[in-house]
MOPAC internal coordinates of N, CA, C and O (Angstrom, degrees):
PM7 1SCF
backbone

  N    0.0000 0     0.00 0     0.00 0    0    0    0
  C    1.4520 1     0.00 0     0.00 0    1    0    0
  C    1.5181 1   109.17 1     0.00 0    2    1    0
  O    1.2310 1   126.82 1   -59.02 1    3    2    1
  N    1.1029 1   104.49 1   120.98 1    3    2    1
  C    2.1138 1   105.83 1   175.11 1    5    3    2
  C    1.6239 1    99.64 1   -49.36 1    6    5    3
  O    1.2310 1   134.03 1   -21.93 1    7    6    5
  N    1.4858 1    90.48 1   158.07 1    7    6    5
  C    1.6035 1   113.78 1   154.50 1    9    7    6
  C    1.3164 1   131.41 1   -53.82 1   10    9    7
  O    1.2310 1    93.56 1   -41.59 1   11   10    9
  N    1.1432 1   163.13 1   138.41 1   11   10    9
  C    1.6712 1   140.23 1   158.48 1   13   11   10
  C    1.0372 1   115.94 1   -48.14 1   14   13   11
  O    1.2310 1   106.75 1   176.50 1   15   14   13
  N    1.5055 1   142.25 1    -3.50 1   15   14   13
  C    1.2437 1   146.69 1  -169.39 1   17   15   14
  C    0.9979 1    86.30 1   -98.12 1   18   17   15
  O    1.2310 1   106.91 1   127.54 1   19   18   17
  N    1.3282 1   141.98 1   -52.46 1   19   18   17
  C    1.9265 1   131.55 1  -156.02 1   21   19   18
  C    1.6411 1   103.25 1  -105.02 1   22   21   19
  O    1.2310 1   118.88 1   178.58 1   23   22   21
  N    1.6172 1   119.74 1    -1.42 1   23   22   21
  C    1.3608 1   119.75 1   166.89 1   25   23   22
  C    1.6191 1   132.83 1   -71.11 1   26   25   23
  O    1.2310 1   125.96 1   170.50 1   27   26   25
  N    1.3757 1   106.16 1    -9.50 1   27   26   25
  C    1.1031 1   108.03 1   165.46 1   29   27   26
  C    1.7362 1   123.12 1   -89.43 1   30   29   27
  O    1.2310 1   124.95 1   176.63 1   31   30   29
  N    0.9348 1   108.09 1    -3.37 1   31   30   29
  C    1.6105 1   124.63 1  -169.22 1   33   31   30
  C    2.0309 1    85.62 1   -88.67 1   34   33   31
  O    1.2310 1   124.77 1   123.84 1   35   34   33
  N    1.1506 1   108.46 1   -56.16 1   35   34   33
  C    1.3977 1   102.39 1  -153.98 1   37   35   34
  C    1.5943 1    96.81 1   -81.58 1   38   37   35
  O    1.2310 1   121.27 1   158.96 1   39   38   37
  N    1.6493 1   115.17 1   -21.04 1   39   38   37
  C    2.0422 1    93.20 1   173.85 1   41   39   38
  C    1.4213 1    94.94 1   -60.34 1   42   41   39
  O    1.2310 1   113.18 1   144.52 1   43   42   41
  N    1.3747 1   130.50 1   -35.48 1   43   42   41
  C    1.2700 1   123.56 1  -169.75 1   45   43   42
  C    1.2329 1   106.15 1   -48.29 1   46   45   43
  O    1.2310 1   107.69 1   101.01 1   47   46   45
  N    1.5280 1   140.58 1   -78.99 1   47   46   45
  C    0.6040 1   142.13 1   141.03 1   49   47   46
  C    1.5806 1   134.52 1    24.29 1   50   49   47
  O    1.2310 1   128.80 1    76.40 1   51   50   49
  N    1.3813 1   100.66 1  -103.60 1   51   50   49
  C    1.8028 1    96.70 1   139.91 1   53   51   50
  C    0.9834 1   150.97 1    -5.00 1   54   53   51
  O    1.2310 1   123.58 1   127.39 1   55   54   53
  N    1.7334 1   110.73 1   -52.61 1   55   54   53
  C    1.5121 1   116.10 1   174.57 1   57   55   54
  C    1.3626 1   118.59 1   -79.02 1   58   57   55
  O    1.2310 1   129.51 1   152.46 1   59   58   57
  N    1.7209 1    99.27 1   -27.54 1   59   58   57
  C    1.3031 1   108.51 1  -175.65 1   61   59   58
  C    1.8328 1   108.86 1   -50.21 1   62   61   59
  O    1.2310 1   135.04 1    99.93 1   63   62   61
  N    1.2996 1    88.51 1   -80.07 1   63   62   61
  C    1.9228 1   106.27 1   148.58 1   65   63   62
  C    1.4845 1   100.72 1   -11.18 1   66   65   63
  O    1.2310 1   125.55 1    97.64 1   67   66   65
  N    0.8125 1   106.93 1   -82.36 1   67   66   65
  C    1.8549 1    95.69 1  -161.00 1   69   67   66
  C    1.6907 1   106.16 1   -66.29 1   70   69   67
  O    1.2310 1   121.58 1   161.92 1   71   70   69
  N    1.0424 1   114.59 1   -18.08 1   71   70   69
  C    1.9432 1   119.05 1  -161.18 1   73   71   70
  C    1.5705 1   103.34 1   -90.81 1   74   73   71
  O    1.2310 1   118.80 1   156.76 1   75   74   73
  N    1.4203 1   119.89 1   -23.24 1   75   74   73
  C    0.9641 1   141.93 1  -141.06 1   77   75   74
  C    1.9847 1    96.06 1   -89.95 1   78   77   75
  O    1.2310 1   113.36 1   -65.36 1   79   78   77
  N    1.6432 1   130.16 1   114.64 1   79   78   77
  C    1.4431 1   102.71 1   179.41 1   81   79   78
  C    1.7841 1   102.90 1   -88.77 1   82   81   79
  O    1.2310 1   119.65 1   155.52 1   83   82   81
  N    0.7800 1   118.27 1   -24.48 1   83   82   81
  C    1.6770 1   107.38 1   164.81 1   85   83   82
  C    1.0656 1   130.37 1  -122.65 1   86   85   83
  O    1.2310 1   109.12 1     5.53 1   87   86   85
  N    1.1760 1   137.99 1  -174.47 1   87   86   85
  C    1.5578 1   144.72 1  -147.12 1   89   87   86
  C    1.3287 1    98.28 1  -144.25 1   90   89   87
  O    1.2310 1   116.03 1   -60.46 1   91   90   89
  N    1.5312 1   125.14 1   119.54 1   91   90   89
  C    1.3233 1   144.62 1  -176.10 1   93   91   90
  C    1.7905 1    95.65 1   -64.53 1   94   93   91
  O    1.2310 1   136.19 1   -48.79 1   95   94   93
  N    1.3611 1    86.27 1   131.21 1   95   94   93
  C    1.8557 1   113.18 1  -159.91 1   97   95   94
  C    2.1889 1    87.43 1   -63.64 1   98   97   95
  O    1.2310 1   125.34 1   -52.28 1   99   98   97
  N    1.5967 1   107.34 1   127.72 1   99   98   97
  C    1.3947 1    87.07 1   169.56 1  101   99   98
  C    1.0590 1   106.52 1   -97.03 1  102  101   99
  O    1.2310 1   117.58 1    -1.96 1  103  102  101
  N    1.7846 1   122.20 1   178.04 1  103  102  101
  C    1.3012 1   144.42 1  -165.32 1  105  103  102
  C    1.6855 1   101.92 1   -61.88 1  106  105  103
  O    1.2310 1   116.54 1   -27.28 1  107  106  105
  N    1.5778 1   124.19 1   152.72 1  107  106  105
  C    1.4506 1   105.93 1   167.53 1  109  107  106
  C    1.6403 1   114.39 1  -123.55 1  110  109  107
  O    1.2310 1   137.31 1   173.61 1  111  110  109
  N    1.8625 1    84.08 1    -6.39 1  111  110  109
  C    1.7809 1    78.74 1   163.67 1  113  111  110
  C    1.6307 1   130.04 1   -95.33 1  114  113  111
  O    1.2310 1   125.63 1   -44.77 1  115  114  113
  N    1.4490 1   106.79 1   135.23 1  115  114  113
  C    1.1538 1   106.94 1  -162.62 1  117  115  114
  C    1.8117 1   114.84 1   -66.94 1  118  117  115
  O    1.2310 1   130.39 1   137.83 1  119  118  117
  N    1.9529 1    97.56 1   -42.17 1  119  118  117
  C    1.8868 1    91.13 1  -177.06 1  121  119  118
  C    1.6438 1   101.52 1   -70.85 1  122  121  119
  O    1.2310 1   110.83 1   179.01 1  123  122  121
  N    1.2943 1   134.86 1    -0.99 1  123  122  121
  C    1.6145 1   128.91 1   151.02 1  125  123  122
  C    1.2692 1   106.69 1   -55.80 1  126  125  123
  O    1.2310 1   124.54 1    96.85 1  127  126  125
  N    1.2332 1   108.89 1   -83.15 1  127  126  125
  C    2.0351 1   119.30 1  -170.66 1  129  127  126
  C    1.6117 1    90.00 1   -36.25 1  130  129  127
  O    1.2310 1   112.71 1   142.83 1  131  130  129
  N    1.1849 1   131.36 1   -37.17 1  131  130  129
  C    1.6224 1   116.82 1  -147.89 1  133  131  130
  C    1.7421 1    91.75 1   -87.40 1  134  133  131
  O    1.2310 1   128.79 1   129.08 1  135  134  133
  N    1.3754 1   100.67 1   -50.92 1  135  134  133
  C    1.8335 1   104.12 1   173.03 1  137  135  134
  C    1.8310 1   112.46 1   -33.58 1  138  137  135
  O    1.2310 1   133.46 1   106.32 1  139  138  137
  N    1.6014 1    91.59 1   -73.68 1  139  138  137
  C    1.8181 1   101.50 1  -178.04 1  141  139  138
  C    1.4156 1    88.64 1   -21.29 1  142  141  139
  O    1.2310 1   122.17 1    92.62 1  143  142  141
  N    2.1105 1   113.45 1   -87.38 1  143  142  141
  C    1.5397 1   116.16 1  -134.85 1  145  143  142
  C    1.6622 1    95.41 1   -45.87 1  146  145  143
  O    1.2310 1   114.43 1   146.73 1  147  146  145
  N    1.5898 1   128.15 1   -33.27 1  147  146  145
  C    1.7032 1   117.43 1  -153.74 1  149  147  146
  C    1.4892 1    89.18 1   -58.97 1  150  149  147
  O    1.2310 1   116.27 1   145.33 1  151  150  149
  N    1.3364 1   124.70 1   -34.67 1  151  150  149
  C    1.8472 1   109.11 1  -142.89 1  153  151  150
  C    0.8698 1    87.81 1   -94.55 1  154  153  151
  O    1.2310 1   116.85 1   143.54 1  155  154  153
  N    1.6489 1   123.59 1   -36.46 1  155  154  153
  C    1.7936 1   127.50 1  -170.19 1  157  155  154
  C    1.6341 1    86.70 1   -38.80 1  158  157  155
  O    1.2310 1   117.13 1    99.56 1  159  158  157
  N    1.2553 1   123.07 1   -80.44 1  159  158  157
  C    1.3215 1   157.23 1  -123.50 1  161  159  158
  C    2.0076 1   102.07 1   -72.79 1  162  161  159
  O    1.2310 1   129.11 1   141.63 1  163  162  161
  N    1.3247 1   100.04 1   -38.37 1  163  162  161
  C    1.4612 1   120.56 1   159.25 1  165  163  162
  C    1.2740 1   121.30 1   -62.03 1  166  165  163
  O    1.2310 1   123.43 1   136.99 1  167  166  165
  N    1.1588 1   111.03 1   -43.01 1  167  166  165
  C    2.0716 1   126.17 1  -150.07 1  169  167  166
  C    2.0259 1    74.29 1   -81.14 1  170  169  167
  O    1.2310 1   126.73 1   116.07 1  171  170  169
  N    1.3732 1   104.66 1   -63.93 1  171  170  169
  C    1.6128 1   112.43 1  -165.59 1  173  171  170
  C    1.3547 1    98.52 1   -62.51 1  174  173  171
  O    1.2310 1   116.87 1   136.71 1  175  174  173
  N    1.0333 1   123.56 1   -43.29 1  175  174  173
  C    2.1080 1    92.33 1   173.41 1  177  175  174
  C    1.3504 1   124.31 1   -66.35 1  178  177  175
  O    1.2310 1   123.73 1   137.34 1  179  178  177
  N    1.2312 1   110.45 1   -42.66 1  179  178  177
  C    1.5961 1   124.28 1   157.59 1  181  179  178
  C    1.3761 1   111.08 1   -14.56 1  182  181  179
  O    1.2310 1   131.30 1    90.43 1  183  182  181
  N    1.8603 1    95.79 1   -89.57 1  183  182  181
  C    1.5708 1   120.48 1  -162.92 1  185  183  182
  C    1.5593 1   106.45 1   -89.14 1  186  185  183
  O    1.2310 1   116.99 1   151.32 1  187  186  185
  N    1.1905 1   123.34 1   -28.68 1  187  186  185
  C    1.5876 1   117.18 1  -171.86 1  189  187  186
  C    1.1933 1   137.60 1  -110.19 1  190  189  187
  O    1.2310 1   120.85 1  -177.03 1  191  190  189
  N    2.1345 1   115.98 1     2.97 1  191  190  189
  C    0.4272 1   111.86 1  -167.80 1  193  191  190
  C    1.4506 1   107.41 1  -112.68 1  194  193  191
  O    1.2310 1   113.42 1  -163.35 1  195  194  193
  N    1.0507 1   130.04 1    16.65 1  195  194  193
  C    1.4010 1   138.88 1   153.48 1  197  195  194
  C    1.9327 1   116.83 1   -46.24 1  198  197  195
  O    1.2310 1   127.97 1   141.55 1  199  198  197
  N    0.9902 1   102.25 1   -38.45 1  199  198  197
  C    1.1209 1   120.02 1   163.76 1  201  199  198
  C    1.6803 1   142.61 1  -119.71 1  202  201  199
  O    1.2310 1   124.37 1   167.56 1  203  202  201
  N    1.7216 1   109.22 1   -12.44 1  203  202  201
  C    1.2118 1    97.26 1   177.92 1  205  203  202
  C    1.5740 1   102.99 1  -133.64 1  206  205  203
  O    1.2310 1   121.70 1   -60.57 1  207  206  205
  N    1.6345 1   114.35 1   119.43 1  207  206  205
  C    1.4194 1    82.03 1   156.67 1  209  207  206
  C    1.3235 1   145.69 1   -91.60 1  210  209  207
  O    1.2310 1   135.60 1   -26.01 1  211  210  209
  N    2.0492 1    87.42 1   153.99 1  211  210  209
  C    1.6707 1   101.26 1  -145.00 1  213  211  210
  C    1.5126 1    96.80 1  -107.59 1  214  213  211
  O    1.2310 1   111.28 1  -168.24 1  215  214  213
  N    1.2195 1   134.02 1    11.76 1  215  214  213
  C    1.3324 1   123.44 1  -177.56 1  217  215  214
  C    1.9410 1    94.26 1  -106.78 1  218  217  215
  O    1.2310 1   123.12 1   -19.24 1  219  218  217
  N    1.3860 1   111.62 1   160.76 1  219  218  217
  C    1.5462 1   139.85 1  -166.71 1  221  219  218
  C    0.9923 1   103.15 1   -64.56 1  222  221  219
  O    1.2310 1   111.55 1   140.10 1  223  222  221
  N    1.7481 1   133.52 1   -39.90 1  223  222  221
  C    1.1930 1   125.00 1   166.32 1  225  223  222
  C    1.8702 1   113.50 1  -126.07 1  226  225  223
  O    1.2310 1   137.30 1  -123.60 1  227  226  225
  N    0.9837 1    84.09 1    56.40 1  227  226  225
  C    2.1207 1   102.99 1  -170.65 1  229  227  226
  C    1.6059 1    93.74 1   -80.59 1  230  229  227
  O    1.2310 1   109.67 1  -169.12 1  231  230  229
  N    1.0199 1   136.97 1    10.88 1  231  230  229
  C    1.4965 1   115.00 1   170.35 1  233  231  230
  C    1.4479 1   109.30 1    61.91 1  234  233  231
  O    1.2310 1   124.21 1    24.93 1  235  234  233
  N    1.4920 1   109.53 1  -155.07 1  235  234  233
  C    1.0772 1   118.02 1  -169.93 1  237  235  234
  C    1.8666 1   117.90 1   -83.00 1  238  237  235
  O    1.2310 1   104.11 1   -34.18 1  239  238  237
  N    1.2833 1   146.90 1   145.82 1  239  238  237
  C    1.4102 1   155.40 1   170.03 1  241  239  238
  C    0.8513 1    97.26 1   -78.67 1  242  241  239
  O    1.2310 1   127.32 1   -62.54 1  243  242  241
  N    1.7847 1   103.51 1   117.46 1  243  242  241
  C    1.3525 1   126.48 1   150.14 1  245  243  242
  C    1.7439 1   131.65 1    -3.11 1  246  245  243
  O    1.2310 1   132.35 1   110.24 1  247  246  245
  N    1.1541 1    93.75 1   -69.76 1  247  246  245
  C    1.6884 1   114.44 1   169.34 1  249  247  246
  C    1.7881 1    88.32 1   -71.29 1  250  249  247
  O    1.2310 1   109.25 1   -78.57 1  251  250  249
  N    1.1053 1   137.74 1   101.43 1  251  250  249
  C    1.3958 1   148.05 1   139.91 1  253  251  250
  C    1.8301 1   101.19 1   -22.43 1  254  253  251
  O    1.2310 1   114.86 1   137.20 1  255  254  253
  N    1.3072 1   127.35 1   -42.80 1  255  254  253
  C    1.3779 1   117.22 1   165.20 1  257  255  254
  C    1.3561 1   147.92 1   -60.46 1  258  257  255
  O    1.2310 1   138.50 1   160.94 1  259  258  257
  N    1.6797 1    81.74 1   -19.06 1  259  258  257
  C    1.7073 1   104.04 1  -164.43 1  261  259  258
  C    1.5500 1    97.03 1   -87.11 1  262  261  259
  O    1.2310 1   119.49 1   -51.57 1  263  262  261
  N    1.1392 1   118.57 1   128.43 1  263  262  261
  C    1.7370 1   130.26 1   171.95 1  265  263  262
  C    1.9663 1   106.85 1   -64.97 1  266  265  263
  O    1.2310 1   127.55 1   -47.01 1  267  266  265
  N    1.0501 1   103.08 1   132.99 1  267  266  265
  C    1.6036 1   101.08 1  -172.49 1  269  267  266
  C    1.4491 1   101.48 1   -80.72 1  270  269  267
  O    1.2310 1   118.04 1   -12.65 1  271  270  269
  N    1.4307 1   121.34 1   167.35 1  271  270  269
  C    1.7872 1   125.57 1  -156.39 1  273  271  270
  C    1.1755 1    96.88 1   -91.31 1  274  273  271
  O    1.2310 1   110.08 1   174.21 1  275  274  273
  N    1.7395 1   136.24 1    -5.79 1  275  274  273
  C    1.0708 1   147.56 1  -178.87 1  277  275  274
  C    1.7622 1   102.13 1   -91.77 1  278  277  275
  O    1.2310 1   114.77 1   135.76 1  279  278  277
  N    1.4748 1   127.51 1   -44.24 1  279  278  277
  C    0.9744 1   124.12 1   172.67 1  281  279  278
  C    1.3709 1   121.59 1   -62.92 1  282  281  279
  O    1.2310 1   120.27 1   136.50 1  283  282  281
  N    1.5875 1   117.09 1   -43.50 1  283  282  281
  C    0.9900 1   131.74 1  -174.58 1  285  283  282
  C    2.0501 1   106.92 1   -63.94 1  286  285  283
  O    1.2310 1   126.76 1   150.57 1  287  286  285
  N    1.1708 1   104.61 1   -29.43 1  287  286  285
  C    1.3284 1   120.74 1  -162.16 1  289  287  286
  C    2.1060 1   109.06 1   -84.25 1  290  289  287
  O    1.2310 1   140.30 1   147.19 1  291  290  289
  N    1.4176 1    78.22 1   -32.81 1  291  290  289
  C    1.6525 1    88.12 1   166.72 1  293  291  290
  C    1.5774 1   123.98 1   -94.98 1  294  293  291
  O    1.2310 1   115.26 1   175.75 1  295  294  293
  N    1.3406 1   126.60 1    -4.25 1  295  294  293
  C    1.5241 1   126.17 1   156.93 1  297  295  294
  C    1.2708 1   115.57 1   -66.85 1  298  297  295
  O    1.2310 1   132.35 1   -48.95 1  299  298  297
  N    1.5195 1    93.76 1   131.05 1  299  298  297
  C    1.4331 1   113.56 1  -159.97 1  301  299  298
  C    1.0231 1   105.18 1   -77.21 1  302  301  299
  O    1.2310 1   109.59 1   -37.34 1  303  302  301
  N    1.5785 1   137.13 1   142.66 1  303  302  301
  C    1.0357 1   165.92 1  -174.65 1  305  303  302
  C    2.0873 1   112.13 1    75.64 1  306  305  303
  O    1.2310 1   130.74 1  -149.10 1  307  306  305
  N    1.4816 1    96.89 1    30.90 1  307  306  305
  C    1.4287 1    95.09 1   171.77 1  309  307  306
  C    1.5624 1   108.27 1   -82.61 1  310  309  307
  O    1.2310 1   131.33 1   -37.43 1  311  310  309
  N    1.1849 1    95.74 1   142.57 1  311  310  309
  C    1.5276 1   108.62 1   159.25 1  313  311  310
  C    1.5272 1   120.27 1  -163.29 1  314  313  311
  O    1.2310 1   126.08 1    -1.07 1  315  314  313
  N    1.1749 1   105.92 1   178.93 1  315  314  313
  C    1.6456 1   102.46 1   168.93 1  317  315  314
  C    1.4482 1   140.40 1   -24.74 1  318  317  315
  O    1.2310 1   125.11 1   127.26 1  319  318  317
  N    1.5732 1   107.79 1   -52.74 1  319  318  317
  C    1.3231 1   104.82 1   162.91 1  321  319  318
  C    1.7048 1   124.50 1   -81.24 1  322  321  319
  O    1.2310 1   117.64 1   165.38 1  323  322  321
  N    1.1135 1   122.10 1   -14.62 1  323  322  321
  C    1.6779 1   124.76 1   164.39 1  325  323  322
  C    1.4648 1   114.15 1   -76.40 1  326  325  323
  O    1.2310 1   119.07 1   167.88 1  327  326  325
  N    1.5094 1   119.37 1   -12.12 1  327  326  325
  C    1.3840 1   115.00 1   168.91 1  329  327  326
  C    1.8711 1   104.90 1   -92.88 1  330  329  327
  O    1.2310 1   121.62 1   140.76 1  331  330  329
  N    1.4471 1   114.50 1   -39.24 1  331  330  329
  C    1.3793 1   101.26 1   153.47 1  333  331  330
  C    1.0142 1   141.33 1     6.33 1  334  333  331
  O    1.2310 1   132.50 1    96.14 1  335  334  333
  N    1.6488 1    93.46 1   -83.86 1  335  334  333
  C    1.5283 1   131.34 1  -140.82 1  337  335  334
  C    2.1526 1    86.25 1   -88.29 1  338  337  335
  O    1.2310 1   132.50 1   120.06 1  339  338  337
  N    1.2275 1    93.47 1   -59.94 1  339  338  337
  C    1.3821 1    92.58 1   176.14 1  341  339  338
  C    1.7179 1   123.94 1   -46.69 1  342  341  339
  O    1.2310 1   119.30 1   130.30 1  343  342  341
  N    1.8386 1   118.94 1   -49.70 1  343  342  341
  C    1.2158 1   122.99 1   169.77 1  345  343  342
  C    1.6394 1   116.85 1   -47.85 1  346  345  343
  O    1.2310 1   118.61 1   167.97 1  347  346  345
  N    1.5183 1   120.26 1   -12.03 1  347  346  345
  C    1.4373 1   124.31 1  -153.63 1  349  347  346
  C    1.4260 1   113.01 1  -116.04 1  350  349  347
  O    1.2310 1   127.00 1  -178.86 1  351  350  349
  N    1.5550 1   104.13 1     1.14 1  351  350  349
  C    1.5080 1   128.39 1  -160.32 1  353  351  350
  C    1.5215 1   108.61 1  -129.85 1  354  353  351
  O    1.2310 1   122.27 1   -75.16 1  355  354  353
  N    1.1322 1   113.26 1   104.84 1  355  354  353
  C    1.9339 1   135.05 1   168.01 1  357  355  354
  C    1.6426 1    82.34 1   -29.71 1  358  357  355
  O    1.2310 1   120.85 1   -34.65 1  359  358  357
  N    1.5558 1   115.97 1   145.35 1  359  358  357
  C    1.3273 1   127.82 1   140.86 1  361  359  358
  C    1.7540 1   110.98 1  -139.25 1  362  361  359
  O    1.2310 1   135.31 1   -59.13 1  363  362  361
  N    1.1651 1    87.99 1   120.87 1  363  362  361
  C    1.4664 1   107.97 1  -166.83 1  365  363  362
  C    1.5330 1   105.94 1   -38.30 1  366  365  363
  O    1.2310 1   107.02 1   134.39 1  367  366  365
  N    1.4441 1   141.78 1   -45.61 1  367  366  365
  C    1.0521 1   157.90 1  -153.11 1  369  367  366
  C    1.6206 1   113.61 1   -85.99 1  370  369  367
  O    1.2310 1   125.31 1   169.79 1  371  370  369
  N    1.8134 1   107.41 1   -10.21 1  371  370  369
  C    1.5274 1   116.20 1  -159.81 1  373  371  370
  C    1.1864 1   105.03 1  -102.17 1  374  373  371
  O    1.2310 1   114.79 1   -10.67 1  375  374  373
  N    1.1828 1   127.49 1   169.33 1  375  374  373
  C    1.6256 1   103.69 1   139.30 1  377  375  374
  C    1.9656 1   140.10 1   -96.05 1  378  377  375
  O    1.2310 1   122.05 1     7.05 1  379  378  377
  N    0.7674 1   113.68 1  -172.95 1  379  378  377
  C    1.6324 1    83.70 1  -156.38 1  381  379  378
  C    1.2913 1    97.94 1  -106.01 1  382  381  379
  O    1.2310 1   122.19 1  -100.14 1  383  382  381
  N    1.3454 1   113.42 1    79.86 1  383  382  381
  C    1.6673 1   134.58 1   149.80 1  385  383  382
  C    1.3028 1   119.77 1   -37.96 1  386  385  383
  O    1.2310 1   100.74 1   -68.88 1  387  386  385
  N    1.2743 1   152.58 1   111.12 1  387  386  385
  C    1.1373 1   158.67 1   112.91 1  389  387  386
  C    1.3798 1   150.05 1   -14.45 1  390  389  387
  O    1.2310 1   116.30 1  -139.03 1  391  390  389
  N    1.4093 1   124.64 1    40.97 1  391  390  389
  C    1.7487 1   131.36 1  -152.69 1  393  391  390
  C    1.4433 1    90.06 1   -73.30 1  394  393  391
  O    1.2310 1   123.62 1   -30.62 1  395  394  393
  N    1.4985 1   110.66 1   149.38 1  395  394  393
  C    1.6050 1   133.62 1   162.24 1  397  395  394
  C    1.8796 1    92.62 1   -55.01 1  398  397  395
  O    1.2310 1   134.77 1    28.07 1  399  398  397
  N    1.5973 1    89.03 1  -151.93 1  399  398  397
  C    1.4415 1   101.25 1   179.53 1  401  399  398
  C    1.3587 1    89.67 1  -105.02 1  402  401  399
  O    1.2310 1   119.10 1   124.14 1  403  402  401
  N    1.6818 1   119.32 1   -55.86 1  403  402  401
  C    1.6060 1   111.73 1  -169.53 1  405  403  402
  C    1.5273 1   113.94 1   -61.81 1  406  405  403
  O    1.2310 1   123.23 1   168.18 1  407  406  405
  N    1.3195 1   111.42 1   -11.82 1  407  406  405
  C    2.0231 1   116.42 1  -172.94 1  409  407  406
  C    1.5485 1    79.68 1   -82.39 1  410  409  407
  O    1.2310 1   117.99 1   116.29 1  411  410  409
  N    1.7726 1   121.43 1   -63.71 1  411  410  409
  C    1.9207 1    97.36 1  -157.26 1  413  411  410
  C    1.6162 1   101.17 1   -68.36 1  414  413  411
  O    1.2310 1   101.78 1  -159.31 1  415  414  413
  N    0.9697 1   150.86 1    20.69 1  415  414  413
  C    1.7853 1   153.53 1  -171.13 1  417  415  414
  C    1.4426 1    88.64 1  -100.53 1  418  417  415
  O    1.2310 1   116.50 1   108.33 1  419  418  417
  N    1.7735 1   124.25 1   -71.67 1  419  418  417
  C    1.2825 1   108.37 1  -165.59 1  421  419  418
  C    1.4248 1   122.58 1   -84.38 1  422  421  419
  O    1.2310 1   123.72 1   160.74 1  423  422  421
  N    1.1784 1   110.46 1   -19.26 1  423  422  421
  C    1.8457 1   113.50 1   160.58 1  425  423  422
  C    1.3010 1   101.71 1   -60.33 1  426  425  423
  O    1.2310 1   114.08 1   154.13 1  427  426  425
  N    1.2143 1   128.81 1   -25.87 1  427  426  425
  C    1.3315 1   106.51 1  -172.69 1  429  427  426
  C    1.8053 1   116.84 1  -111.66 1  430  429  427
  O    1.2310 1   132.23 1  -160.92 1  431  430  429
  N    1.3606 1    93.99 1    19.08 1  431  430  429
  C    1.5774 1    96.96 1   178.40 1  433  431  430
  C    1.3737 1    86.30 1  -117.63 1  434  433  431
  O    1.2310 1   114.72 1   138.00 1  435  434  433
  N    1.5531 1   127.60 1   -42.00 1  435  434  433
  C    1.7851 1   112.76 1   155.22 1  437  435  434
  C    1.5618 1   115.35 1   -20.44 1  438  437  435
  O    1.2310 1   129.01 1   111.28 1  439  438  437
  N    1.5169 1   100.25 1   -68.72 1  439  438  437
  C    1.8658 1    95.54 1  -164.21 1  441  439  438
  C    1.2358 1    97.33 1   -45.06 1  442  441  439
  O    1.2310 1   113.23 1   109.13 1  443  442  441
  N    1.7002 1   130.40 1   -70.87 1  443  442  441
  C    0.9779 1   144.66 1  -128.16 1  445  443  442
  C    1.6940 1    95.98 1   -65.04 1  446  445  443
  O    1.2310 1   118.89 1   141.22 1  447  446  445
  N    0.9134 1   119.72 1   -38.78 1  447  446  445
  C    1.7128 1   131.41 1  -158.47 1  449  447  446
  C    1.6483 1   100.45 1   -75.79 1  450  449  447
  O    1.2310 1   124.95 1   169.71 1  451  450  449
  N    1.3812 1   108.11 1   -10.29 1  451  450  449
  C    1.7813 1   121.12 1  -175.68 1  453  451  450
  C    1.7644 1    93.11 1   -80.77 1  454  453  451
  O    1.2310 1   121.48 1   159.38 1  455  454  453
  N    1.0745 1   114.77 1   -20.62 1  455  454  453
  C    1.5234 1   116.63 1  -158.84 1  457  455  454
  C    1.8192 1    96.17 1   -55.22 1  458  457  455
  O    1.2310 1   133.68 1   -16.03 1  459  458  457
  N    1.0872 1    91.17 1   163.97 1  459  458  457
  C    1.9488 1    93.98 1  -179.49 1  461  459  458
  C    1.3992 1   101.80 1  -118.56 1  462  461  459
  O    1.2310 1   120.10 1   180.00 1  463  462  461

């Protein structure tokens, strides 16, 4: 279960999800999807794991605040566009990281690939 500190990020999230009338078309090639998760999976040890853990069974994040990519990956109604919406949005608590378009694509086919 998130923190209340990182629960407001994910109604965001959420609403988006629900507000949203379509659903961003996913990828259909697979050695693509497989590319994204490698760099996702790189970029996030690199850049994210100072604070979150980013591996599937990483235990707990460093920063005790930071939601792990496994937690984040199992709230329901995540997907592509709620990791978006989130990459595109200041959170006061972060620091203010900067992903391209192709960096938030494979971080965010990383999270997604954590899903169980």
């Amino acid at each position: 279960m998130p923190s209340n500190k990182h629960s407001g990020w994910l109604r965001l999230a959420a609403a988006v999800i629900a507000l949203a009338p379509t659903m961003v078309p996913a990828q259909t090639v697979t050695g693509q999807i497989q590319t994204d998760r490698q760099k996702g999976r790189a970029l996030a040890r690199q850049v994210c794991a100072e604070c979150h853990a980013v591996r599937r069974q990483g235990g707990r994040s460093p920063n005790g605040e930071a939601p792990s990519f496994a937690s984040v990956a199992a709230t329901p109604g995540m997907n592509e566009l709620a990791l978006g919406v989130f990459f595109q949005t200041s959170h006061r608590n972060m620091p203010n990281i900067i992903f391209t378009p192709d960096q938030m694509r494979e971080v965010t086919a990383y999270i997604l690939s954590l899903k169980r």
